[in-house]
C-alpha positions as CSV (number, residue, x, y, z in Angstrom):
1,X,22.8,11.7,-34.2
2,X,20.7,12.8,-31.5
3,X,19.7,11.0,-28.4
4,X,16.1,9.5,-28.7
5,X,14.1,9.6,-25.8
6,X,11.1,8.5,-24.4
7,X,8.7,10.5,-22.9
8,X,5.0,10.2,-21.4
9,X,2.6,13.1,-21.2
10,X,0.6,10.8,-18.4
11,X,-2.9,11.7,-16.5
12,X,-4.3,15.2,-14.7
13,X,-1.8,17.8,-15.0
14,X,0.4,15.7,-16.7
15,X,0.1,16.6,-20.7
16,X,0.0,20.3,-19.1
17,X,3.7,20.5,-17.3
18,X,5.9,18.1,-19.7
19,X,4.8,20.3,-22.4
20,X,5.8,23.4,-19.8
21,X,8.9,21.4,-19.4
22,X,9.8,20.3,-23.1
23,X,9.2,23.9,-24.4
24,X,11.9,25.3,-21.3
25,X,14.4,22.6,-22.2
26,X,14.3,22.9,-25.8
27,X,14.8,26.4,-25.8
28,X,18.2,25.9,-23.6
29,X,19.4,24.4,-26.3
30,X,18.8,21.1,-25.0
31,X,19.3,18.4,-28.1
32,X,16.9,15.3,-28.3
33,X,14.2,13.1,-29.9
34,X,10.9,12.4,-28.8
35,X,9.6,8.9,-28.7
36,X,6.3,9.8,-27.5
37,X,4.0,6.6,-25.8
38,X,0.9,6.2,-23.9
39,X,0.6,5.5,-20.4
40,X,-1.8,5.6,-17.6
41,X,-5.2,5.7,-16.6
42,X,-6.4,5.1,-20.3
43,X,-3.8,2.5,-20.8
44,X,-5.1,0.8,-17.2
45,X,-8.7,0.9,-18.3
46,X,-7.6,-0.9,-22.2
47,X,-7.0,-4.1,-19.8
48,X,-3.0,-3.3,-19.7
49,X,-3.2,-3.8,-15.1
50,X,0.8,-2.4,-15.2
51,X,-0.5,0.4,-17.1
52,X,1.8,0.2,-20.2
53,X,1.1,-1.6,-23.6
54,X,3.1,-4.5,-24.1
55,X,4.8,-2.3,-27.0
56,X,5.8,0.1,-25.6
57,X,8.4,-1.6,-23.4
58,X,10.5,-2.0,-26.1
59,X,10.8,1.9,-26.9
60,X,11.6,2.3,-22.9
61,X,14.7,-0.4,-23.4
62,X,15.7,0.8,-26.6
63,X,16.1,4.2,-25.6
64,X,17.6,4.1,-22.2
65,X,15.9,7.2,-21.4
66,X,12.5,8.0,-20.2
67,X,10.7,11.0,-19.5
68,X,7.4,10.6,-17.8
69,X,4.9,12.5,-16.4
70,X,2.3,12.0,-13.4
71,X,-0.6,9.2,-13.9
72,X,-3.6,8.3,-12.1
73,X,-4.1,4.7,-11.0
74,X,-7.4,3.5,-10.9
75,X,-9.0,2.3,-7.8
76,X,-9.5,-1.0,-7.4
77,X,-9.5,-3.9,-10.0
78,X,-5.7,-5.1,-9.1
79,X,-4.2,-2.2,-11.0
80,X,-0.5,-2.1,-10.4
81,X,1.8,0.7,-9.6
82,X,3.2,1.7,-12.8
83,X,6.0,3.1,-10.8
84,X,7.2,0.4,-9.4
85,X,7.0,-2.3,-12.1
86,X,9.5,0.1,-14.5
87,X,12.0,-0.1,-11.4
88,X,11.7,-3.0,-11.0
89,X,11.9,-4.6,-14.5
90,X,14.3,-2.1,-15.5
91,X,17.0,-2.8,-12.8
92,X,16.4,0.9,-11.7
93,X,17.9,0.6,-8.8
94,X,18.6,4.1,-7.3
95,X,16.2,6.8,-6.9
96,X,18.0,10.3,-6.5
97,X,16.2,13.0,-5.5
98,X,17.9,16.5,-4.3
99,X,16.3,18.4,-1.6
100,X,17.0,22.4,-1.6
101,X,15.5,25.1,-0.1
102,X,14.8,28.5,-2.4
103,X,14.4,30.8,1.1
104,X,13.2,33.4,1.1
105,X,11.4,33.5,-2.5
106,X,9.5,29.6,-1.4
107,X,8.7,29.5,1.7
108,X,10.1,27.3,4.4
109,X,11.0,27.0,8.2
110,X,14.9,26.1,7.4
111,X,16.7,28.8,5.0
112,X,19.8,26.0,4.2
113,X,19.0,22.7,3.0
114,X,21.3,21.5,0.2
115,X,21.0,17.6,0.4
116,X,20.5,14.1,-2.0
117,X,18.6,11.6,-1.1
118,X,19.6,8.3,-2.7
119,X,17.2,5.5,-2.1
120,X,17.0,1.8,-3.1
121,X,14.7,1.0,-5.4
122,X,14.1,-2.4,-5.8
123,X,14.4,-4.1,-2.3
124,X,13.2,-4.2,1.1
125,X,9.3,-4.0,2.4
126,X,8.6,-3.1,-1.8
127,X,9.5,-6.3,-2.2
128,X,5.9,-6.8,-2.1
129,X,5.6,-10.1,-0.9
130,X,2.7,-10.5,1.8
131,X,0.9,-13.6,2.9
132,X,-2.3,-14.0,5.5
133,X,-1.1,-17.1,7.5
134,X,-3.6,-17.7,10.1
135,X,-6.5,-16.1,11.1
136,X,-5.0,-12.8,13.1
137,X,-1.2,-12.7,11.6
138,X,-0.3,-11.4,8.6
139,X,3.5,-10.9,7.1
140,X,5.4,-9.0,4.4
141,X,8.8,-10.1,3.9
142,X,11.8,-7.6,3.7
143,X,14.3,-8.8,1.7
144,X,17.6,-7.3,1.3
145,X,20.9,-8.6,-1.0
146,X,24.6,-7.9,-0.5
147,X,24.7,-6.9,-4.7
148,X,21.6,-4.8,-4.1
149,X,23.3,-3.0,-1.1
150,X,26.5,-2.4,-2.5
151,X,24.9,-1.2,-5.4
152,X,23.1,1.6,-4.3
153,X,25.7,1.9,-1.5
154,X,28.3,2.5,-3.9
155,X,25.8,4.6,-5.9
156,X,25.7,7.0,-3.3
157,X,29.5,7.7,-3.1
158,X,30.3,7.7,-6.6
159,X,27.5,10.1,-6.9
160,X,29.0,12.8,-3.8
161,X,32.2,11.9,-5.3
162,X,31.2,13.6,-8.7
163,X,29.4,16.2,-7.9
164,X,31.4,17.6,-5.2
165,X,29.9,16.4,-2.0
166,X,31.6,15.8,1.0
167,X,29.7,13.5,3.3
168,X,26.8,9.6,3.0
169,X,24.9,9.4,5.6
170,X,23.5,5.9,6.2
171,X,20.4,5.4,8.1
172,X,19.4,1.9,9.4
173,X,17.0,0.4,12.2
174,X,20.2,-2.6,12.8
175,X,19.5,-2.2,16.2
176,X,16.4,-4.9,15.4
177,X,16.8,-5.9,12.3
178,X,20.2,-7.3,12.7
179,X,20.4,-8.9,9.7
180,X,18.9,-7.2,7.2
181,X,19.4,-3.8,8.6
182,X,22.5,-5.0,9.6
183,X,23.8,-6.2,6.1
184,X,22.9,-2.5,4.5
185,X,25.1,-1.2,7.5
186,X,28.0,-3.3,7.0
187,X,28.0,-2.8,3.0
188,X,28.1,1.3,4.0
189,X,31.2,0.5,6.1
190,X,33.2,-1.4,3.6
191,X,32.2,0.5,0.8
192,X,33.1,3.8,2.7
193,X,36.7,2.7,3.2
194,X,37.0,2.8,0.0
195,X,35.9,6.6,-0.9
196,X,38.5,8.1,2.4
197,X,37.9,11.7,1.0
198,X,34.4,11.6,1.5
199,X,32.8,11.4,5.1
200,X,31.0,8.9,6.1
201,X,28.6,8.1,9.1
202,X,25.5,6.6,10.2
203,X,22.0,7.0,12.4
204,X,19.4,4.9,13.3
205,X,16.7,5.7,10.9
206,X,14.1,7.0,13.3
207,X,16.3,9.8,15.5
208,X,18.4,9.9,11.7
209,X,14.9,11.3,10.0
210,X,14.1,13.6,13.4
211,X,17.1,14.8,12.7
212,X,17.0,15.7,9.2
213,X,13.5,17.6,9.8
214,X,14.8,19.3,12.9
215,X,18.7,20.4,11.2
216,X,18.3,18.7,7.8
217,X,21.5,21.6,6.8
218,X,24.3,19.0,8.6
219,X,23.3,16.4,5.8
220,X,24.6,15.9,2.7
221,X,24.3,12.8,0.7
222,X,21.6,10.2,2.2
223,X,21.6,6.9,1.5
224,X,18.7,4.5,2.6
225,X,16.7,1.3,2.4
226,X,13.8,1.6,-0.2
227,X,10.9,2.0,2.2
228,X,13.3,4.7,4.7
229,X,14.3,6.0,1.6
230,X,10.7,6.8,0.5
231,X,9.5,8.6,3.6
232,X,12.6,10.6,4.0
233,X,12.6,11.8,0.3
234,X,8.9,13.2,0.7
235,X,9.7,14.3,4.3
236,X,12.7,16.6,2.6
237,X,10.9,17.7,0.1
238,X,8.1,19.5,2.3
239,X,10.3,21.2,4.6
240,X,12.3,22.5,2.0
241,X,9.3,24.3,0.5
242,X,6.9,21.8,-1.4
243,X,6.6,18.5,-3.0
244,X,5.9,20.0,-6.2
245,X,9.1,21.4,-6.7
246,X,11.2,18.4,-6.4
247,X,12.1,16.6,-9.3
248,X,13.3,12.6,-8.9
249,X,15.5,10.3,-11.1
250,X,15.4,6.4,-11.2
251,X,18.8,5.4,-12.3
252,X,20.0,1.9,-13.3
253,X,22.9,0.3,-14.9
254,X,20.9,-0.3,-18.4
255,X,17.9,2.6,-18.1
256,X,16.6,5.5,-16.5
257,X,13.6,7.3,-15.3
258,X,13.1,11.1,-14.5
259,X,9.7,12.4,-13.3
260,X,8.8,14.8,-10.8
261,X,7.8,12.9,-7.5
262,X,4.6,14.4,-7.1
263,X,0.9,13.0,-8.6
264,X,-1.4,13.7,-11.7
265,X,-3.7,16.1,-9.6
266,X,-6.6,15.7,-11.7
267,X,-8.8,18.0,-9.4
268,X,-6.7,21.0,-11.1
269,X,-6.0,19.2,-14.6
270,X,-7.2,21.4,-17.6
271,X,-7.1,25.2,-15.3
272,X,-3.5,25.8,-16.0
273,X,-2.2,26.5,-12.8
274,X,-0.2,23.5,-12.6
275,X,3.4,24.3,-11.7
276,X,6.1,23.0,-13.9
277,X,8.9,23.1,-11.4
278,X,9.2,19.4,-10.8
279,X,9.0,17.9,-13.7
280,X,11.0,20.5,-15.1
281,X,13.5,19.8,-12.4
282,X,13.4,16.0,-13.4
283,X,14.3,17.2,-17.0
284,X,17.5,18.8,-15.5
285,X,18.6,15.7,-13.9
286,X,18.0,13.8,-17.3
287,X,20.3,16.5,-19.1
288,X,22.8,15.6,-16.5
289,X,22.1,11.8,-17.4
290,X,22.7,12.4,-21.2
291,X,26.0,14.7,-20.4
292,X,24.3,17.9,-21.3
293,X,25.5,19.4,-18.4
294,X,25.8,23.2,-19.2
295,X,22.4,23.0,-20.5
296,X,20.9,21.6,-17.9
297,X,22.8,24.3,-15.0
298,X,21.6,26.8,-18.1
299,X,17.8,25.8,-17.5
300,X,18.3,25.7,-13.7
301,X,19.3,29.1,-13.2
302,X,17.0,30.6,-15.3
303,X,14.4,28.9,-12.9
304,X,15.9,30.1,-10.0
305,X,16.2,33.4,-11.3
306,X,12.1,33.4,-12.1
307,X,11.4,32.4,-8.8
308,X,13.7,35.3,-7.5
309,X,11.6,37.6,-9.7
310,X,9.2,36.6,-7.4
311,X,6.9,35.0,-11.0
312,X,5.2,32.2,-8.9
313,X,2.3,29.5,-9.9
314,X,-1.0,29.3,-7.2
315,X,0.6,26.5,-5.3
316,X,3.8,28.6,-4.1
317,X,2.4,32.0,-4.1
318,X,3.0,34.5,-0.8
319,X,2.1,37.6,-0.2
320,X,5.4,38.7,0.9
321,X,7.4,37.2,-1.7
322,X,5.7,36.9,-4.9
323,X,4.9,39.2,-7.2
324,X,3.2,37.5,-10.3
325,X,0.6,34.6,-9.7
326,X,1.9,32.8,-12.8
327,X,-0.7,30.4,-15.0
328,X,1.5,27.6,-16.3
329,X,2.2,29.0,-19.5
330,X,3.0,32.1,-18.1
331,X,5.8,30.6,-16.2
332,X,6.9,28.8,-18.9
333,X,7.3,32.2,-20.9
334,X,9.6,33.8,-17.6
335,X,11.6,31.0,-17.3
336,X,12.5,31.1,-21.2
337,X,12.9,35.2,-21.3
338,X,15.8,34.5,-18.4
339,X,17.9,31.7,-20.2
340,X,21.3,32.6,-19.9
341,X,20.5,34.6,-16.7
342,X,21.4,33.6,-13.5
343,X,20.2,34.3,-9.6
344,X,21.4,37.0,-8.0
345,X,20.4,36.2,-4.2
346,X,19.9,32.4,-4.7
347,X,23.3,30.1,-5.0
348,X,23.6,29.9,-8.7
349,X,24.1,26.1,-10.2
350,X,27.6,25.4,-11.5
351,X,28.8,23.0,-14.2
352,X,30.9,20.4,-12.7
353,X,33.6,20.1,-14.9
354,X,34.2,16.1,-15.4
355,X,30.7,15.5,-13.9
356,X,29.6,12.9,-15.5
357,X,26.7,10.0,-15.3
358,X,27.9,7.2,-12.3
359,X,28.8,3.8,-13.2
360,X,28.6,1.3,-11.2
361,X,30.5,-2.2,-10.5
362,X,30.4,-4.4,-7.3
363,X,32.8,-6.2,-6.4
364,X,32.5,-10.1,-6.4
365,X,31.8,-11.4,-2.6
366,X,33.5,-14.7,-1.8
367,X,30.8,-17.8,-0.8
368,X,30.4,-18.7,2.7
369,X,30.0,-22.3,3.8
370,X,26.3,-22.8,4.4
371,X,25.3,-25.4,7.2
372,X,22.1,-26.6,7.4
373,X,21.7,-25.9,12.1
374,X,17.9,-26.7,12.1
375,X,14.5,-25.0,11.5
376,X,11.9,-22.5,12.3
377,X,8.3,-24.2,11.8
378,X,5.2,-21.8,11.8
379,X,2.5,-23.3,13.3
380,X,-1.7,-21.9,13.5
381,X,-2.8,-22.8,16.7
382,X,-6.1,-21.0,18.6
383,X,-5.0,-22.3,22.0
384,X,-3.1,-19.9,23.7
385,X,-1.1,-22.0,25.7
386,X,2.4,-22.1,24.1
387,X,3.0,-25.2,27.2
388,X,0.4,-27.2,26.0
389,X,2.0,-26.9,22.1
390,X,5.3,-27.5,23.5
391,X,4.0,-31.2,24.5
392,X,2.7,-31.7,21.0
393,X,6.2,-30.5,19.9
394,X,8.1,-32.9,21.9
395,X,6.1,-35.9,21.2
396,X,6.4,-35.3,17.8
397,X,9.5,-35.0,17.7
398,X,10.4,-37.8,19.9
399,X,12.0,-40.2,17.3
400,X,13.9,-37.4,15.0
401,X,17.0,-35.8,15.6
402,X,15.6,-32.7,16.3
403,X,15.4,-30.9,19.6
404,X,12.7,-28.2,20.1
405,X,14.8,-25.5,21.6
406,X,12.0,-22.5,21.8
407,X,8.7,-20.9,20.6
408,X,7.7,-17.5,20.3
409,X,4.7,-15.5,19.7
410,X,5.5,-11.9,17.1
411,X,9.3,-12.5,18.1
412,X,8.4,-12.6,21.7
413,X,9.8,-15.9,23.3
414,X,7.0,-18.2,25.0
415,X,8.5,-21.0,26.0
416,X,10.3,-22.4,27.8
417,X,10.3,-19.8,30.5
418,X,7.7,-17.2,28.8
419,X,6.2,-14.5,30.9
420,X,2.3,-15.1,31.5
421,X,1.6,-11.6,30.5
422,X,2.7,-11.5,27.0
423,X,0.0,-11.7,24.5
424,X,-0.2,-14.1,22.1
425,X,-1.7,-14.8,19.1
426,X,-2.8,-17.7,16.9
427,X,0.6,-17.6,15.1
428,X,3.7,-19.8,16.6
429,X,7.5,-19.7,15.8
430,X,8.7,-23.1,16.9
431,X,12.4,-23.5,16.9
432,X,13.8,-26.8,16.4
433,X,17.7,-27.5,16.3
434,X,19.6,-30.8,15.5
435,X,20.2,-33.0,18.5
436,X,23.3,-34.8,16.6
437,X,24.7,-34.8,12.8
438,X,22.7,-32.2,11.0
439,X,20.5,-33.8,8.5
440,X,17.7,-31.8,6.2
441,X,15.7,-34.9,5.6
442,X,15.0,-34.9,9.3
443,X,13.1,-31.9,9.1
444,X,11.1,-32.9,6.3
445,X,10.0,-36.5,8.3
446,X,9.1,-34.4,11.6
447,X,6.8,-32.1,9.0
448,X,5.3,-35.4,7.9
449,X,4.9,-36.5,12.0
450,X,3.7,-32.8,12.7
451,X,0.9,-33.4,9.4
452,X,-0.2,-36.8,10.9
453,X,-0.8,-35.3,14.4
454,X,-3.0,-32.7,12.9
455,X,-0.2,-29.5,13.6
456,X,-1.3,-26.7,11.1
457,X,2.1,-25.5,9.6
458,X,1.5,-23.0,7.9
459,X,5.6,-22.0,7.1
460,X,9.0,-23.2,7.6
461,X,12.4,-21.6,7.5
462,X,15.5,-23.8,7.2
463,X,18.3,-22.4,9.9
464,X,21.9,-22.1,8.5
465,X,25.3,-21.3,9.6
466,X,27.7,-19.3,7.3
467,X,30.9,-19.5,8.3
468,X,29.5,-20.8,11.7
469,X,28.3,-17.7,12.1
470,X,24.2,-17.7,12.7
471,X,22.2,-16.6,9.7
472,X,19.2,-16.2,11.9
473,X,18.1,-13.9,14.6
474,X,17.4,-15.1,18.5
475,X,13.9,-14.6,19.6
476,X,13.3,-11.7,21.6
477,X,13.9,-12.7,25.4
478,X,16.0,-15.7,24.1
């Protein structure tokens, strides 16, 4: 019985390249149903704000497989990113997308980038929750989980592990983020012990992606955060050659999503000089995904082999390597006629024998005793004068057995001891710890005393120990 999948023909250039890409795959030999649904702009503008029917969910789960092409998101109106709500939903929780050069025949300043870039999908800044909380400060919460980390963590290795790859690179910004940052780091470092054949090490993000774009041939495998994972996969992608070459897959433990990573273009929609190439290249990962493995190398090569020939759509075309400017059913034609051809100057793609899709388990982490050590109140106050709200603070909490212990403006501590020349805005950390037994009701009576005195809280974050060990970060200067 053949594999049903679902595929999406989407907005702009989008009906033009997945039926570039369907035609290419099909003639490989490649063996699958169409399930064929609507999505998109159209879809957006029926009253559907995620851009999907309600149906039509049920044809994604069902078939564990989707195939989709670019769409255009309306502006305005609280349309959602279609994108992220099928990650999301569907537990897609890695996003792979390789990054190779195709020097000389595409050009590009480095002439040996062979790397992966594995990203979270569902975590971090993409959480997506933001709140205004006073008049100048705004927040977005990053949220990071030990299962979500070990998951894509794991992801990572299993994935260099079966296709031959000898090194995962971590990059992190721990060196602030302590604890978020910090928790992805220490996941990488257990998780690493585990795979000793394959090496493993780490950056800080920022000189981590200068490095990449200065030498990005000492990388392998990369595995990053969801919002460090999304810059460096489009940063790859351009120094390697072009965005619209790269094809991406969304990978989850249910489901999964290939697409190329670039947009719907609609200012070139209908011309057909839309190039194929990375939606094509998402089709290769989904034969990968559905073990079709020699058919997938099979349409690869053939590729590679047409871009050697130097047949090359508008976007890629150079005067010194190309020899055909391709329309997109042009290419489609040269990449068929060289099926079962492969690249004489390029690397030609193998089939891993055993390659196979990755599976993923964590492990089960043992619970830490959680100890309630005091709060964090946020506070909206137009004063500047982080002395003058430390008296308030103290007389309120005068009869409670809470203790205020420090205030800070953006992370910066204020008092006691703050430095005059630190600016400050209408938003106010105020520490308080326990003065004796710890005892949550306390805090909820000094939020009540803090009301009555007119404080405008506008957010508070219980402190605990795990362990003893601090689960919350010192202010800066503390």
């Amino acid at each position: 019985m053949k594999q049903k999948i679902t595929v999406a023909y989407g907005d702009g250039i989008g009906p033009e390249i997945m039926n570039s890409s369907l035609t290419i795959l099909k003639e490989a030999g490649a063996v699958f149903d169409e399930d064929v649904i609507e999505i998109g702009e159209k879809v957006y503008k029926q009253g559907y704000t995620s851009g999907l029917k309600d149906e039509d969910w049920d044809k994604i789960v069902n078939n564990k497989v989707f195939y989709k092409a670019p769409i255009t998101t309306p502006q305005g109106g609280g349309y959602k990113s279609l994108n992220v709500t099928i990650r999301k939903t569907l537990g897609l929780f890695a996003n792979v997308r390789p990054i190779k050069t195709l020097t000389p025949f595409v050009h590009s300043k480095h002439e040996t980038i062979d790397s992966v870039i594995i990203r979270e999908n569902e975590e971090d800044l993409y959480a997506g929750i933001e709140h205004r909380q006073t008049q100048e400060v705004y927040q977005c919460l990053k949220l990071i989980s030990r299962p979500g980390s070990e998951k894509i963590v794991r992801y990572a290795f299993e994935y260099a592990k079966n296709n031959g790859r000898k090194k995962v690179t971590c990059m992190v910004k721990d060196n602030i983020m302590k604890l978020t940052d910090g928790l992805f780091h220490e996941v990488f470092n257990e998780v690493a012990k585990e795979y000793p054949d394959i090496e493993a090490d780490r950056y800080i993000v920022d000189i981590g992606m200068a490095r990449f774009a200065d030498s990005p041939e000492i990388f392998d495998v990369v595995v990053l955060p969801n919002l460090y994972g999304d810059i460096l996969s489009d940063i790859g992608a351009q120094i390697a050659g072009s965005v619209g070459l790269a094809g991406s897959s969304n990978i989850g433990e249910h489901c999964a999503m290939f697409e190329a990573i670039h947009g719907s273009a609609p200012d070139i929609a209908g011309q057909s000089i839309a190039n194929p190439s990375g939606l094509l290249m998402g089709g290769v990962m989904m034969l990968n995904h559905l073990g079709q493995n020699d058919i997938a190398a099979r349409v690869e090569n053939a590729w590679l082999k047409t871009l050697e020939d130097g047949v090359h759509t508008k976007d890629i075309f150079s005067q010194e390597h190309s020899k055909i400017v391709a329309k997109t059913e042009e290419f489609t034609k040269e990449v068929i006629n060289r099926l079962g051809d492969e690249p004489k100057f390029l690397k030609p793609k193998k089939v891993i024998k055993g390659s196979k899709p990755v599976e993923i388990k964590t492990k089960e982490f043992k619970k830490q005793k959680k100890e309630i050590d005091g709060v964090d109140i946020f506070v909206c106050e137009d004063n500047r004068d982080p002395e003058a709200l430390a008296v308030t603070l103290n007389k309120a909490a005068e009869n409670h057995d809470l203790k205020l212990q420090m205030i800070t403006n953006r992370g910066v501590k204020v008092y006691p001891n703050g430095n005059p020349h630190t600016f400050c805005t209408d938003h106010w950390r105020c520490r308080f710890k326990f003065d004796k037994q710890p005892n949550t009701s306390e805090i909820y009576k000094l939020l009540i005393t803090l009301n009555e005195q007119g404080v405008d809280v506008i957010k508070t974050e219980n402190l605990y120990l795990f362990d003893t060990k601090p689960g919350y970060s010192l202010g800066q200067g503390q």
